[in-house]
C-alpha positions as CSV (number, residue, x, y, z in Angstrom):
1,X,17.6,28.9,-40.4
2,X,15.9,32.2,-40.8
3,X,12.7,30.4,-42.5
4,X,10.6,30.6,-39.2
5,X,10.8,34.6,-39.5
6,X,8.2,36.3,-41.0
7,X,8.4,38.0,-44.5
8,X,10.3,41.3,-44.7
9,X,10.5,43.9,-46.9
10,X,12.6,46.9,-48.3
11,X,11.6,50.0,-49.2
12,X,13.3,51.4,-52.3
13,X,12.7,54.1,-55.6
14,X,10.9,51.2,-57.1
15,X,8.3,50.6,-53.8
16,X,8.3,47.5,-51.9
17,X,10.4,44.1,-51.9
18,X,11.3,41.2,-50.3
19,X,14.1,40.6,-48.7
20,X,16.3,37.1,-50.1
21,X,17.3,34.6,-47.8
22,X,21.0,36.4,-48.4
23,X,20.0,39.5,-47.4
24,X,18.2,38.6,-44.1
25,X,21.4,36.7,-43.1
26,X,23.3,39.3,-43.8
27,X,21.7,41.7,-42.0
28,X,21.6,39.1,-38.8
29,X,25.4,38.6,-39.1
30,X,25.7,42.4,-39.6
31,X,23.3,42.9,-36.0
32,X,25.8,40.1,-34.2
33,X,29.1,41.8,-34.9
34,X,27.4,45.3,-34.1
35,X,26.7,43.6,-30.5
36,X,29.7,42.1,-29.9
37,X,31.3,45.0,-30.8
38,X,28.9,46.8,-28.1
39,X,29.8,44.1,-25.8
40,X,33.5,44.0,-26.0
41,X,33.4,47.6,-26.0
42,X,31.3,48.2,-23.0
43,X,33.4,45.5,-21.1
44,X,36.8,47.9,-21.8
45,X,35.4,50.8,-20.2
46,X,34.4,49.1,-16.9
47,X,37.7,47.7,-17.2
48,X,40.2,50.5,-18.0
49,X,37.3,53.2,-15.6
50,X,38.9,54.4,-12.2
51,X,38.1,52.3,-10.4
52,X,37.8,49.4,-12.6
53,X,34.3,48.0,-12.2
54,X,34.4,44.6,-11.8
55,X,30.8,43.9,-10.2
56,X,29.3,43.5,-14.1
57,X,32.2,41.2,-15.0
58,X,31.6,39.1,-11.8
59,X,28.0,38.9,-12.2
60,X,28.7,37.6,-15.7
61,X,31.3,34.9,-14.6
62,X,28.2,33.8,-12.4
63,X,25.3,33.1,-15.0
64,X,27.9,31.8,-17.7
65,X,29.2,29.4,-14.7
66,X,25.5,28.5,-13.9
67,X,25.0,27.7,-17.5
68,X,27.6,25.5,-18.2
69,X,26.8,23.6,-14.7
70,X,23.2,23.0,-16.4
71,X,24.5,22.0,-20.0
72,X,27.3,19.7,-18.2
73,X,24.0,18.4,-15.9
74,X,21.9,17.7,-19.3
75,X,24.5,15.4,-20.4
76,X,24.8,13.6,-17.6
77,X,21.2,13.0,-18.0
């Protein structure tokens, strides 16, 4: 999955390195839960603010409705 990224590196007391395969998808799995954490996060506090702030969450509902109608419309196709 991660072959199409180019080569990265660490830095350590021993100077520069490669990163494995492992590492990299580590570090991508580590990056995903950090945002969804941010996500679900961000989403409570509009939620549980006075007023609640829906607009965000209604605006969301929107472009996830308009991309299911196009992945529903592919496979029709």
């Amino acid at each position: 999955m991660l072959q199409h990224y180019r080569t990265v590196y660490k830095m350590d007391e021993h100077g520069l390195e490669t990163l494995s395969q492992e590492e990299l998808e580590e570090i991508r799995e580590e990056v995903k839960a950090t945002c969804r954490r941010a996500f679900v996060d961000s989403l409570t506090e509009m939620m549980v603010s006075d007023p609640p702030a829906y607009d965000w969450i209604v605006k969301l509902y929107g472009e996830i409705r308009a991309d299911l109608s196009l992945s529903f419309e592919k496979d029709r196709l």
